[in-house]
Structure formats: structure tokens, C-alpha cells
PDB file with SEQRES, HELIX, SHEET and CRYST1 records, atoms N, CA, C and O in Angstrom:
SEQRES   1 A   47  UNK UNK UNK UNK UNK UNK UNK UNK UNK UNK UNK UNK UNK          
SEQRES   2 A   47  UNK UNK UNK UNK UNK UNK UNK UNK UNK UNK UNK UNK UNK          
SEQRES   3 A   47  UNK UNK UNK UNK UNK UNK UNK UNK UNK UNK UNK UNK UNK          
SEQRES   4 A   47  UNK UNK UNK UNK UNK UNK UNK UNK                              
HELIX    1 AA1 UNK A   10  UNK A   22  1                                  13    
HELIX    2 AA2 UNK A   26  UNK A   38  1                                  13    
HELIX    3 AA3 UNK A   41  UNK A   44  1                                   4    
CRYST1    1.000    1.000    1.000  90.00  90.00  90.00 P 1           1          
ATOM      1  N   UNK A   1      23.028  -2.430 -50.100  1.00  0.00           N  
ATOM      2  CA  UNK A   1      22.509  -3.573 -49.381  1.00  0.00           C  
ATOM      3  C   UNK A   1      22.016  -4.612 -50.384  1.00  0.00           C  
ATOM      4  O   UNK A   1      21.267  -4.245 -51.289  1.00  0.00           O  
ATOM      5  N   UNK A   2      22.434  -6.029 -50.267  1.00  0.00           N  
ATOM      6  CA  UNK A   2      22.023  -7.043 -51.079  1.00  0.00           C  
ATOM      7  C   UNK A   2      20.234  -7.604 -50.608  1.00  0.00           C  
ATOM      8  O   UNK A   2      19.862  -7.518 -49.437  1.00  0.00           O  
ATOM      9  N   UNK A   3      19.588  -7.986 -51.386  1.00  0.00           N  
ATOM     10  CA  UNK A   3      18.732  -8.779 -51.294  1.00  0.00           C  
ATOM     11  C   UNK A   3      18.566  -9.520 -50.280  1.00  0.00           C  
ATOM     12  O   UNK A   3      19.318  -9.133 -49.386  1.00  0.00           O  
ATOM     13  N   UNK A   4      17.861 -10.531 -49.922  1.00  0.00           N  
ATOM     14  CA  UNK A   4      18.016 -12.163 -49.503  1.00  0.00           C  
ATOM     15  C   UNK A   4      16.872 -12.550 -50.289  1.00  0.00           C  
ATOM     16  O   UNK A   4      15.689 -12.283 -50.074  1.00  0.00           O  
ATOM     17  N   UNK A   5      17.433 -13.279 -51.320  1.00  0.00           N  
ATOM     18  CA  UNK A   5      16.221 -13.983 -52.106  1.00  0.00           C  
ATOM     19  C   UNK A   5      17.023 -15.175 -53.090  1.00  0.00           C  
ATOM     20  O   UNK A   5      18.033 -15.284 -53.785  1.00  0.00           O  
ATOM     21  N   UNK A   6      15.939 -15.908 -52.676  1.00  0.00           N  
ATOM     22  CA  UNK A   6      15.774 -17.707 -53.220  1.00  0.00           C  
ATOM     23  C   UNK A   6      16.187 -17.741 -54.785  1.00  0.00           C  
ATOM     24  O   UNK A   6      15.522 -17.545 -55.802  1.00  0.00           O  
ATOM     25  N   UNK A   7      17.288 -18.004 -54.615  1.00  0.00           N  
ATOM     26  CA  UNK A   7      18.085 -18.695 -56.246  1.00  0.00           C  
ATOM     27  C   UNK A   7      17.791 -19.860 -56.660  1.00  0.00           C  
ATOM     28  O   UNK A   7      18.207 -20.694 -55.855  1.00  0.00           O  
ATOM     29  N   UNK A   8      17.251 -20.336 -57.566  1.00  0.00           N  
ATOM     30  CA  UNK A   8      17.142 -22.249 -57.909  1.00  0.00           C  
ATOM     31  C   UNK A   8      18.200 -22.831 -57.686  1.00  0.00           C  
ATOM     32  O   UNK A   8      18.896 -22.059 -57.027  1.00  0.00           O  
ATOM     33  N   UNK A   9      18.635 -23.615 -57.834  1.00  0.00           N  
ATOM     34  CA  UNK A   9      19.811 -24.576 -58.113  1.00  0.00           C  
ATOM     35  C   UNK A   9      20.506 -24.467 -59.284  1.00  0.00           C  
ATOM     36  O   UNK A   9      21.720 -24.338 -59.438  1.00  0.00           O  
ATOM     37  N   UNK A  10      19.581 -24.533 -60.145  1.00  0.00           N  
ATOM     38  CA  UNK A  10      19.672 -24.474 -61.488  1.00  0.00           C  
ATOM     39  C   UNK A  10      20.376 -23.377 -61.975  1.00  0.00           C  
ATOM     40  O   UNK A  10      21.382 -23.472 -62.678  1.00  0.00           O  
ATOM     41  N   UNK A  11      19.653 -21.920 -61.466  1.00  0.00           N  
ATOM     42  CA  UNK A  11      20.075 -20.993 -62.221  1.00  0.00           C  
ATOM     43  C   UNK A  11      21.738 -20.681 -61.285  1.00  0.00           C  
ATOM     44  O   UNK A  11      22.654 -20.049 -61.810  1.00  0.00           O  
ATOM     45  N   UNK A  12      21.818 -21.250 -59.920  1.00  0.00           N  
ATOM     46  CA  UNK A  12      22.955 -21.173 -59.062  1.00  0.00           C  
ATOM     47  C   UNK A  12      24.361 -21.653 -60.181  1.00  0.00           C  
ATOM     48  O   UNK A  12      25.476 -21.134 -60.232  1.00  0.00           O  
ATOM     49  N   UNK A  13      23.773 -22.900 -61.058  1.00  0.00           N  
ATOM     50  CA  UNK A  13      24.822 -23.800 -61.094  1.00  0.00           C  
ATOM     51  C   UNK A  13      25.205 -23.082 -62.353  1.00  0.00           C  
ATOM     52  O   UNK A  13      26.359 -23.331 -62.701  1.00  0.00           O  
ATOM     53  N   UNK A  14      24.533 -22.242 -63.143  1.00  0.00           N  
ATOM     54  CA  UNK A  14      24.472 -21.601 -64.535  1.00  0.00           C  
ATOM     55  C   UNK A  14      25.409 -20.698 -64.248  1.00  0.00           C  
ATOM     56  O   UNK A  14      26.441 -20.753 -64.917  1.00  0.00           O  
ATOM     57  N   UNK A  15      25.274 -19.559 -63.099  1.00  0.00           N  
ATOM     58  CA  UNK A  15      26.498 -18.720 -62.650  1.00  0.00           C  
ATOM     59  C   UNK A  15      27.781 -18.990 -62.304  1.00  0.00           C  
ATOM     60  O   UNK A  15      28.862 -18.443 -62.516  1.00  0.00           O  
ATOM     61  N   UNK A  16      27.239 -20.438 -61.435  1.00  0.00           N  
ATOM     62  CA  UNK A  16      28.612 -20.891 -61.064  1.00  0.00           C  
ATOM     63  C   UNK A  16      29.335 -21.465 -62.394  1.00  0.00           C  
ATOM     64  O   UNK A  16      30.433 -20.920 -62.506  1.00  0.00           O  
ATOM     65  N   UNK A  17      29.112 -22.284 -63.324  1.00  0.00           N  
ATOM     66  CA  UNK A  17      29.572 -22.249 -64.377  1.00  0.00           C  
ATOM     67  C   UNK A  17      30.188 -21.516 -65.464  1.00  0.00           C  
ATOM     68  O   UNK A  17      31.261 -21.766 -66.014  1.00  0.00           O  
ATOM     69  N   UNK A  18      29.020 -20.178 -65.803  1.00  0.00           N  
ATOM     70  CA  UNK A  18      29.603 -19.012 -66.139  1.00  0.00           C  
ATOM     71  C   UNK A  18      31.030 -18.304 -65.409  1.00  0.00           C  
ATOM     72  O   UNK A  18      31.842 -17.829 -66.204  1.00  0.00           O  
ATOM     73  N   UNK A  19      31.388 -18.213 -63.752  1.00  0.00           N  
ATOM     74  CA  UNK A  19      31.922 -17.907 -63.197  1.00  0.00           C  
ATOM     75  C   UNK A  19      33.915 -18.774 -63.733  1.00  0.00           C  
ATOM     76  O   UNK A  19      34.967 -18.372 -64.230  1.00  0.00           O  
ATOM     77  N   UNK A  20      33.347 -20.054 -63.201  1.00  0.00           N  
ATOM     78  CA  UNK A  20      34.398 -21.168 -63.852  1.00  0.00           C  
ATOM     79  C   UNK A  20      34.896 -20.722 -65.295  1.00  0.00           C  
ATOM     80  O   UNK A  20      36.075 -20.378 -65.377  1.00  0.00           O  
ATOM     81  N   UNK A  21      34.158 -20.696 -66.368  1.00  0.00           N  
ATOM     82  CA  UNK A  21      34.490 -20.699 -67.346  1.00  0.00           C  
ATOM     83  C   UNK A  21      35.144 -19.270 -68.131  1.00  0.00           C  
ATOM     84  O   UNK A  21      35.763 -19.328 -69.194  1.00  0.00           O  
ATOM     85  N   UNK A  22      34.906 -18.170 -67.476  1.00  0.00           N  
ATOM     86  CA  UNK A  22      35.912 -16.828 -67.140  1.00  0.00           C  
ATOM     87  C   UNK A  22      36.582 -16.295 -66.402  1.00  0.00           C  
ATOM     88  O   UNK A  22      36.916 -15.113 -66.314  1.00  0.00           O  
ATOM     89  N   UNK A  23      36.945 -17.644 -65.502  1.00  0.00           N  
ATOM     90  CA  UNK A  23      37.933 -17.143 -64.973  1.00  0.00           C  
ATOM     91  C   UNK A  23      37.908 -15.789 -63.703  1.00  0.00           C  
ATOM     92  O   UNK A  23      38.670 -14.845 -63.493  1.00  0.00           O  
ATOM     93  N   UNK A  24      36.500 -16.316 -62.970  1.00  0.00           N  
ATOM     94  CA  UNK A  24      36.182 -15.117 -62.068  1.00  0.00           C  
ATOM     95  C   UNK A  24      35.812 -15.921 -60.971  1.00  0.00           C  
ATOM     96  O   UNK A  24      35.603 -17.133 -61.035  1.00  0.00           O  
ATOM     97  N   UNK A  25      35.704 -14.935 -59.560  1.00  0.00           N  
ATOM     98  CA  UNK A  25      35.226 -15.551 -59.006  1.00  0.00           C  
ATOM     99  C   UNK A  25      33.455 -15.457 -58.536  1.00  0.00           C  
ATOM    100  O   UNK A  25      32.876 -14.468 -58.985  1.00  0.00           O  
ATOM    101  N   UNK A  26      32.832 -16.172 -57.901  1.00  0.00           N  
ATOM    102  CA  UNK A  26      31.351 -16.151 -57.970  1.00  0.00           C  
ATOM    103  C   UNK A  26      30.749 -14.685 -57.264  1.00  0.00           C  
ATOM    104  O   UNK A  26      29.523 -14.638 -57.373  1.00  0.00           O  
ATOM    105  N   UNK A  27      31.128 -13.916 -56.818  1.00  0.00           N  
ATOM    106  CA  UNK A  27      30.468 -12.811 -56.524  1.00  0.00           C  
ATOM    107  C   UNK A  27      30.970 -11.980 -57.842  1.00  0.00           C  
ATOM    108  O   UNK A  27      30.372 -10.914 -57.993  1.00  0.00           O  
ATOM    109  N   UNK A  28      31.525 -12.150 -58.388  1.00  0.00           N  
ATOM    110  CA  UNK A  28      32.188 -11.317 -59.616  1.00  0.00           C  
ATOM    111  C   UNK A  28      31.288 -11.781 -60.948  1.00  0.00           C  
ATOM    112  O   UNK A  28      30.785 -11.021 -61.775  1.00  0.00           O  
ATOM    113  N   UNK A  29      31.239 -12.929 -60.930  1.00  0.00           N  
ATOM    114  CA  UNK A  29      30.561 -13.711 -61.854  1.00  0.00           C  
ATOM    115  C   UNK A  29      28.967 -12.842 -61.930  1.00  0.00           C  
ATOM    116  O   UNK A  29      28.593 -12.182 -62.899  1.00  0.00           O  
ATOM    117  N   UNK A  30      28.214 -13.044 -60.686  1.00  0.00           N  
ATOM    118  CA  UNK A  30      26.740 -12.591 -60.170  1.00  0.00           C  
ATOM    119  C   UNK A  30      27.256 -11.236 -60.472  1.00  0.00           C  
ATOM    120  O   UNK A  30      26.755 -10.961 -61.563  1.00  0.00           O  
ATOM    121  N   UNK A  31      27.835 -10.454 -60.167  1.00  0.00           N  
ATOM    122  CA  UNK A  31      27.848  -8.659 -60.379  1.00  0.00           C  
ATOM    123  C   UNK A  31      27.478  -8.980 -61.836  1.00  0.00           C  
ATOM    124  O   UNK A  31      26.303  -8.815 -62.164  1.00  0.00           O  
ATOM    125  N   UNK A  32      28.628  -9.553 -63.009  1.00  0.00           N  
ATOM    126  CA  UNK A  32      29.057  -9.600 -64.483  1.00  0.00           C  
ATOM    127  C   UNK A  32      26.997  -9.908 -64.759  1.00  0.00           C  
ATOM    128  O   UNK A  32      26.414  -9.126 -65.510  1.00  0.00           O  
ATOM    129  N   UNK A  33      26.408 -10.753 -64.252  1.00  0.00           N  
ATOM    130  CA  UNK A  33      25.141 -11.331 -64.842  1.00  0.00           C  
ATOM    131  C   UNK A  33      24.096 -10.060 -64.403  1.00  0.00           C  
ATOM    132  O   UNK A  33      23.413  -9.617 -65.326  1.00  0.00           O  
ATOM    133  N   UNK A  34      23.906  -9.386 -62.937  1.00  0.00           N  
ATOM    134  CA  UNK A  34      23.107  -8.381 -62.548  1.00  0.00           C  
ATOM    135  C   UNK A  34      23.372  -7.495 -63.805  1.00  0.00           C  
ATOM    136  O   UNK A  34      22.375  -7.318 -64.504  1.00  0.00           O  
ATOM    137  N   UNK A  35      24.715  -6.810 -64.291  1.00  0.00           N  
ATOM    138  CA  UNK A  35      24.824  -5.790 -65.136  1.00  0.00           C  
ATOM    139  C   UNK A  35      24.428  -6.364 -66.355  1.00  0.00           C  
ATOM    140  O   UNK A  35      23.285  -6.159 -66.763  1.00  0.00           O  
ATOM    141  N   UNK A  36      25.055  -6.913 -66.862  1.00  0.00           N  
ATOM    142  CA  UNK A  36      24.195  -7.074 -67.899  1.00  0.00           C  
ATOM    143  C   UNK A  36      23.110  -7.536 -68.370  1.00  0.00           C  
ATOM    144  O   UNK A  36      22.935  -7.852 -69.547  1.00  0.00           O  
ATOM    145  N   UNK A  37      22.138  -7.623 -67.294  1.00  0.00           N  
ATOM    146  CA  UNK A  37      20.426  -7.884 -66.868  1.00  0.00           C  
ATOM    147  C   UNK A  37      20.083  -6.651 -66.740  1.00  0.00           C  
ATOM    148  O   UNK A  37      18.955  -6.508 -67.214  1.00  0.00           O  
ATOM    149  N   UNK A  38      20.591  -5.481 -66.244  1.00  0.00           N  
ATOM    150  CA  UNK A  38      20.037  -4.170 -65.939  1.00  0.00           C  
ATOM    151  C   UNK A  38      20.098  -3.608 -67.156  1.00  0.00           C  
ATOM    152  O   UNK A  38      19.141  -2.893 -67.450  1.00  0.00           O  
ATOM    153  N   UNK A  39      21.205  -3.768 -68.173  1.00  0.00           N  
ATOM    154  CA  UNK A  39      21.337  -3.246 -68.789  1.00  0.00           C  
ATOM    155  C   UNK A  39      20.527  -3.442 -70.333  1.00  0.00           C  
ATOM    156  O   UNK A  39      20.365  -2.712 -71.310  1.00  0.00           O  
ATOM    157  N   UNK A  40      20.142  -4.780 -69.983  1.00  0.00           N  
ATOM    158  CA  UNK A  40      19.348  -5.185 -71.318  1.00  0.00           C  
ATOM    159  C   UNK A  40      17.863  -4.913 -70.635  1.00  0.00           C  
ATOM    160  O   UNK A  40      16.851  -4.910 -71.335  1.00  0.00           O  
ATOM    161  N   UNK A  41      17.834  -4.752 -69.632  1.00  0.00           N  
ATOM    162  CA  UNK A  41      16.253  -4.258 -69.346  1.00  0.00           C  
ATOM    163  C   UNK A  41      16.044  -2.464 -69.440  1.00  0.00           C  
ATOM    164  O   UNK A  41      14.983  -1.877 -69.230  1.00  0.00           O  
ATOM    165  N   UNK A  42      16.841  -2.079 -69.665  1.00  0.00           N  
ATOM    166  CA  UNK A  42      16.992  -0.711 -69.771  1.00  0.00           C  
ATOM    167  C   UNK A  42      17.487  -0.258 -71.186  1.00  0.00           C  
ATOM    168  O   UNK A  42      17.610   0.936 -71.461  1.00  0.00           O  
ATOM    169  N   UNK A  43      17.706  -1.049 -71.881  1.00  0.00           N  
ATOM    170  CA  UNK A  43      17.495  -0.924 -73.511  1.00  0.00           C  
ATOM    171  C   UNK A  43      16.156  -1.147 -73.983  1.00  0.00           C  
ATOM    172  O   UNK A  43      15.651  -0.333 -74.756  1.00  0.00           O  
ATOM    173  N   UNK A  44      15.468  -2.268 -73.561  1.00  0.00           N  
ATOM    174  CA  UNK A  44      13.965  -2.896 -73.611  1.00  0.00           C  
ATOM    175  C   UNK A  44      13.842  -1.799 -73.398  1.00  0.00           C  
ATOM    176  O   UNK A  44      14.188  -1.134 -74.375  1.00  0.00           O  
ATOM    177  N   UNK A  45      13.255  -0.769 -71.952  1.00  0.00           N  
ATOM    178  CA  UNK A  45      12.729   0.043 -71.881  1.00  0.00           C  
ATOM    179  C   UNK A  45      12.869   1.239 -72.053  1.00  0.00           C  
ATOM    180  O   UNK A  45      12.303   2.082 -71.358  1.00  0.00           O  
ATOM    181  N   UNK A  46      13.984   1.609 -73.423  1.00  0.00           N  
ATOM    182  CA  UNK A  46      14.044   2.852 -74.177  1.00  0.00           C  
ATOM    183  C   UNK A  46      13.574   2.692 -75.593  1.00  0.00           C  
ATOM    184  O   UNK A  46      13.330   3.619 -76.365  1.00  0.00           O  
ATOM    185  N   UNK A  47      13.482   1.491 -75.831  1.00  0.00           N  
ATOM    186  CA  UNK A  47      12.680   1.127 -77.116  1.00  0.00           C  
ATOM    187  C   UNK A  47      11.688   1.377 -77.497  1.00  0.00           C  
ATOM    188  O   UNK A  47      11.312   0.929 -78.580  1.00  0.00           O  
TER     189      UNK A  47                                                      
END                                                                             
């Protein structure tokens, strides 16, 4: 189950950009940014 929670604009337009610029599309893009957010917070917290 997804969230429902308030994205800026800002950080919207950062994904959507990221998304554009590899050649993905925007739910693919947002998965690509969640993982590798989980994953650098879960290095942080084996450190």
C-alpha cells in the first residue's frame, strides 16, 4: 500500500526530471529514488 503524502513541487519536478533524463517512466523514476533512499539510510544506520 502507497502512502498519500504531500510532495513539493519542487522536489515533484526533480523526479520528474530525473525520470526524463533516464529514460523511465515517473512511477519507475520514484521506485529508482525510494531505493536508493532506503538504501543509503540503511548504510547510515550500520555505521
Amino acid at each position: 500500500m502507497r502512502p498519500n503524502i504531500d510532495i513539493s513541487h519542487t522536489l515533484g519536478g526533480r523526479v520528474k526530471d530525473y525520470a526524463e533524463a533516464n529514460d523511465l517512466d515517473l512511477s519507475e523514476a520514484y521506485a529508482e529514488v525510494l531505493e536508493a533512499g532506503l538504501d543509503t539510510l540503511e548504510t547510515q544506520d550500520q555505521q
